[in-house]
C-alpha positions, 0 to 999 in steps of 0.5 A: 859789660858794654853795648858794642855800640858804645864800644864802638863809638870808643873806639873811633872817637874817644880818648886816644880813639883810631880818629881822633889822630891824624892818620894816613890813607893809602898804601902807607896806611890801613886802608885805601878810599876814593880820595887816595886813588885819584884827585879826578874823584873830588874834580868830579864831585866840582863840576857836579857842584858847577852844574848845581849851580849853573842850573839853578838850584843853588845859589853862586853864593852857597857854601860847600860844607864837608863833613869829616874832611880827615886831612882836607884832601878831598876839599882841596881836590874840589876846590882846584877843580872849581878854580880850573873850570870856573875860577869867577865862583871861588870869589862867591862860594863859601866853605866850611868843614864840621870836624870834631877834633881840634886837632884835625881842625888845625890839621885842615885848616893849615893844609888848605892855607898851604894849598890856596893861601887866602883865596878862600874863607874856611869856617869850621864847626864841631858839630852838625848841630851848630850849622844854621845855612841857607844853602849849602852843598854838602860832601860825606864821603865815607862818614857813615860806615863810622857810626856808630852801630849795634850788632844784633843775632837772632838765635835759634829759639828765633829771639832777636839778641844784642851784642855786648862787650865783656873783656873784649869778647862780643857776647849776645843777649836777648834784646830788650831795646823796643827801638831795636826790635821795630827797626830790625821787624820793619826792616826784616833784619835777623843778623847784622848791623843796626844804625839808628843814629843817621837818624838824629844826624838826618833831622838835624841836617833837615833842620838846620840847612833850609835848601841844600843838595847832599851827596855821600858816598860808602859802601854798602847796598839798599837792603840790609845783608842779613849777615854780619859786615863789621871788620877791621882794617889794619894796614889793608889787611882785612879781619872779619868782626867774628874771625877766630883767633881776632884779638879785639885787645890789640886792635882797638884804636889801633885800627880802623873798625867799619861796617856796610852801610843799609842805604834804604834806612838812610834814604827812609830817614831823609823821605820822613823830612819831606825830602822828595828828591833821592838819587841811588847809584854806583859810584861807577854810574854816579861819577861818569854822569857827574863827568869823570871822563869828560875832565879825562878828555880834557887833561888828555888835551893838555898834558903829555900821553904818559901823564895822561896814561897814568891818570887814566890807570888811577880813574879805572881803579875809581870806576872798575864794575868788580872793585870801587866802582860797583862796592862804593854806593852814591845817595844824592839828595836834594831839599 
């Protein structure tokens, strides 16, 4: 028998895992994200950085640093962004993606050099641990449904139960782990998802960048849903952990495998570093104050009606209140 949350870090990231491959997003893939729907959401993401800037709390020196930049589109749609509203900062900042995988690594970096040429200095690390900045702004798109996590039950007898995997079926049995069981107490948590690697991820960031703003967006709510979230995705259609007839055997690295995100414990985790300054949002509210609509304005007054028509389609997917908008959260910290 193995934890599921071993199970699960297998899954996404071992030998031959779902990540470990470069593989496609949007339709032609097994799910959609925010980076697919529209380049508009990482020029969002650029003027806000802009703004960071020109206010003052960060430096025009600082290094954008994106964690898990999967083909390297987001970084890129940031950083045509930042050359069209302020062209002079591209000759100051500095940029660098942590990504675990080599051959993703290799996958980035050949994109943004066909993307840019050399106008930009791209560093990569393999880890969090090796990052020692001074100042940095730091993108996690969608990072944290992909950590691993532990699935807990409580039974009838109201005992606390762990899942475990055994010939690709999920069994539960009475959790021992006192980690566990003071997270979920604290938490109110009887059913669900349990995380508690943001922390060792959080200290570490809190650690090893001394000044930085921190901005991730993933689905999920401030408390814990008491129900199970885990799913599957495979090629947009979307299985339920527990579904009947689910085969674990056939899906495993085969397919995307995901969870909601308890925002609550990741904003715990950075307050008990002594950072103060937390924003909580919807995607909707967070990218219409970063200026989503204000770049709108501005492609309206350059291109032609149907380019503009088109974009504007793809923007409302990003904002609409019963689908992206509302489902995808936003945490913005700043140290």
């Amino acid at each position: 028998m193995i934890e599921f949350k071993n199970y699960f870090e297998e899954w996404l990231y071992g030998e031959n895992g779902y990540y470990s491959n470069y593989k496609q997003i949007g339709k032609d893939g097994d799910f959609f994200t925010s980076v697919s729907t529209s380049s508009f959401f990482g020029g969002s993401i650029a003027k806000k950085i802009i703004s960071s800037i020109e206010e003052g709390f960060l430096p025009s020196n600082t290094t954008i640093l994106e964690i898990g930049a999967h083909h390297g589109y987001l970084f890129a749609d940031i950083i045509q962004f930042i050359y069209t509203l302020k062209p002079k900062l591209l000759e100051t900042l500095n940029f660098a993606i942590i990504e675990r995988f080599e051959n993703l690594q290799i996958q980035q970096k050949r994109y943004l050099e066909e993307s840019f040429g050399n106008i930009i200095n791209l560093k990569h690390f393999n880890d969090i641990s090796e990052v020692k900045l001074e100042n940095a702004y730091i993108i996690a798109n969608e990072i944290f449904d992909a950590f691993s996590c532990d699935l807990v039950y409580t039974n009838k007898e109201n005992i606390l139960q762990q899942a475990y995997i055994s010939n690709y079926k999920i069994e539960f049995i009475d959790c021992v782990d006192k980690k566990i069981l003071n997270h979920c107490k604290k938490y109110s948590i009887t059913k669900g998802e349990v995380a508690l690697s943001y922390k060792d991820f959080v200290d570490t960031l809190c650690k090893n960048i001394t000044h930085f703003e921190f901005l991730t967006f993933d689905y999920g709510d401030r408390f814990p849903r008491n129900d199970f979230s885990a799913r599957i995705y495979e090629k947009h259609a979307v299985y339920p952990i527990f579904e009947e007839n689910l085969s674990l055997e056939k899906l495993f690295k085969n397919s995307d495998i995901t969870y909601d995100v308890h925002f609550n414990y990741l904003i715990d985790c950075f307050k008990e570093n002594k950072v103060k300054e937390v924003i909580f949002n919807t995607q909707l509210k967070s990218l219409v104050e970063f200026g989503i609509l204000d770049l709108l304005e501005i492609l309206k007054a350059n291109v032609d009606e149907k380019t503009y028509l088109k974009e504007t389609q793809k923007i409302k997917v990003l904002l609409e209140p019963t689908g992206m908008g509302d489902r995808f959260k936003t945490l913005n910290i700043r140290k």
